[in-house]
C-alpha positions, 0 to 999 in steps of 0.5 A: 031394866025398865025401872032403872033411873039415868043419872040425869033422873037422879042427879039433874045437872051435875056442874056449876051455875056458869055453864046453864047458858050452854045447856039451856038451848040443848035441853029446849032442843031435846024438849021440843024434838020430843014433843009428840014423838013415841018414847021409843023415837025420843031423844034420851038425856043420860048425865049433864056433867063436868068431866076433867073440866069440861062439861058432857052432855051425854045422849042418846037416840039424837039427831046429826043436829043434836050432836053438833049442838052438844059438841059446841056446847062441850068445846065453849065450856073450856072458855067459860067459867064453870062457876060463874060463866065469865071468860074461862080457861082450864086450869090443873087445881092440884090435879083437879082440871077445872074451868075457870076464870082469875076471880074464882081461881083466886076464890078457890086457892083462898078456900 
């Protein structure tokens, strides 16, 4: 099971531009955490994505600090555009769920 890659291995971060201001502190967090620590005590990233609109951060092997700090990440995401990090709101794109502001709302339906 050892050889098997994480989607965050594979894929990187899996969502638009507008939401690295709200990942950036989790991951400096989860590299400074793991500094010096055994493989087996640190803290394991498995997918940075967007799901129904909202950005997920799913890890592994946290502390409480570390939950808190994704679960605010996750709740602003709703607030922030996805693609280019102005005031957002979720919006139903045809049965599609995603975050964004009017402009690139109004990019999207032009598409």
């Amino acid at each position: 099971m050892g050889n098997l890659k994480t989607p965050w291995e594979l894929f990187g971060i899996e969502c638009g531009e507008g939401w690295i201001p709200l990942i950036e502190p989790v991951l400096k967090y989860i590299q400074e955490y793991n500094k010096g620590k055994e493989e087996e005590q640190q803290i394991i990233v498995y997918q940075i994505k967007e799901k129904f609109g909202a950005l997920r951060i799913e890890v592994g092997n946290y502390p409480e600090e570390l939950r808190n700090m994704v679960e605010a990440a996750e709740n602003a995401s709703v607030t922030i555009c996805e693609k280019c990090g102005a005031p957002g709101s979720l919006r139903d794109c045809g049965g599609w769920y995603h975050t964004l502001c009017d402009e690139c709302l109004e990019k999207r339906h032009k598409i």
